[in-house]
Phi, psi and omega in degrees: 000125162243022142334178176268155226249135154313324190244129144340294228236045156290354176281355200281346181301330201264323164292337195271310171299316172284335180318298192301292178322268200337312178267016181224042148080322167330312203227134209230177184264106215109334207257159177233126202274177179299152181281169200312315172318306177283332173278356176270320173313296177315317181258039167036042144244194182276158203260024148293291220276345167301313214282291164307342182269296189262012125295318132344305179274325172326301180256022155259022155076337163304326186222142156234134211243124178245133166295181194025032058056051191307319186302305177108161180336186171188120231266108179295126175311140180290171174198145202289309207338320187300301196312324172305307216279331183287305165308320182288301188301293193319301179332288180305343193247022162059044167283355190230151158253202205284328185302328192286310194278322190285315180290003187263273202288045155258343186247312201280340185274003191234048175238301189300334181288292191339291181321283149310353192245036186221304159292340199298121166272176176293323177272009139265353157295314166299324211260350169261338171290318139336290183296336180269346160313306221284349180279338171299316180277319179317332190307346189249350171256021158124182198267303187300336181272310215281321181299309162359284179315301204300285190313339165293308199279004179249331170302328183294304208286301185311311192285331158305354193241345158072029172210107195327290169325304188281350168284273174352301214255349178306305204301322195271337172268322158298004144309282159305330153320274205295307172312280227272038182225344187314301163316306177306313215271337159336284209279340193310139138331296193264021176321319181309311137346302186304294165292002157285308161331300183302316194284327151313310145322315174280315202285303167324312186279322169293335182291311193310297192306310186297325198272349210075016192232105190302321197273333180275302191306339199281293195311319163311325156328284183299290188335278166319321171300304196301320182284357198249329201218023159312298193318307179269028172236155172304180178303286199336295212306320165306334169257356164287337178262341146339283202314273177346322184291297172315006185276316199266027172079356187286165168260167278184109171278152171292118200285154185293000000 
């Protein structure tokens, strides 16, 4: 029967089937899923809820689907890409708080200098020596051109550090960070300090990377994250981060 469907979300019987294939080896990158015709026969639905069903899977990055397409869909190689725009999306929409994001990132940027300054080719020494001219010179067109900057020299260092992962969820919490924190360094008196401060802090991280020497690029992370966004968490939250600094031997700015 391919009739019309009782349950709204019977296509999901069809997204639920290619998931499991696609991870469990069954359905490979290259491979074709059945046409829209043979897959309504096969689950008994109607062919609106096949068409949903692989819009679904479409726009989870699995599959690509043309209609009238006798070869049927076609099973995609992976990609983070899905996985971002859903973390970005949770982010942005105030699944995480400032607190949340900043102690992640205290552990993934200061994993990623690890990383790079153990991996860091010569051409990524240019593109981080570049880059920090270019945050020097932004200081004068405003916080949003600097933020740019800033956020381009921790992209360099995660594609330096040659770890998918840690790029993926660095890159997307360190996003949100700069949204939800952006208004505070905006409305600051002394924003201008602040970056200057930051451009000192990136040259310090670049040296650590240029020299190799990890456990220092690593401890500048916490240390600086920690010197940047204590002031805007709560107590609790403000002494977990304390702890992350002190795990790596880092110090602690002096409270007013």
């Amino acid at each position: 029967m391919t009739g019309g469907d009782a349950d709204p979300r019977v296509f999901q019987r069809v997204v639920d089937h290619v998931e499991r294939a696609i991870a469990g080896g069954e359905l490979a990158p290259g491979d074709r899923l059945p046409s829209e015709r043979e897959l309504g026969e096969r689950f008994a639905i109607a062919r609106t809820s096949v068409r949903e069903a692989l819009r679904v899977l479409e726009h989870a990055g699995l599959i690509r689907s043309r209609p009238r397409d006798p070869r049927g869909p076609l099973v995609l190689a992976p990609s983070p890409g899905p996985a971002r725009r859903s973390i970005a999306t949770f982010t942005s929409t105030g699944g995480f708080g400032l607190a949340e994001l900043v102690q992640f990132r205290m552990v993934a940027d200061a994993s990623a200098n690890l990383l790079a300054a153990r991996r860091r080719t010569p051409a990524d020494l240019v593109a981080l020596e570049r880059n920090t001219a270019r945050m020097r010179a932004a200081i004068d067109a405003g916080y949003v051109e600097f933020g740019l900057a800033d956020l381009e020299f921790h992209e360099i260092i995660a594609r330096a550090a040659g770890n998918r992962l840690v790029q993926l969820y660095g890159d997307v919490t360190r996003e949100a960070v700069l949204g939800l924190i952006q208004r505070t360094i905006l409305d600051a008196d002394d924003r201008h300090t602040l970056m200057l401060r930051s451009v000192r802090h990136h040259r310090a991280v670049f040296a650590a990377i240029a020299d190799r020497d990890g456990p220092l690029a690593s401890r500048l992370a916490r240390e600086t994250l920690y010197a940047y966004y204590a002031e805007h968490v709560g107590d609790d939250d403000r002494e977990i981060m304390a702890d992350l600094v002190r795990e790596v031997g880092g110090r602690l700015p002096d409270r007013p």
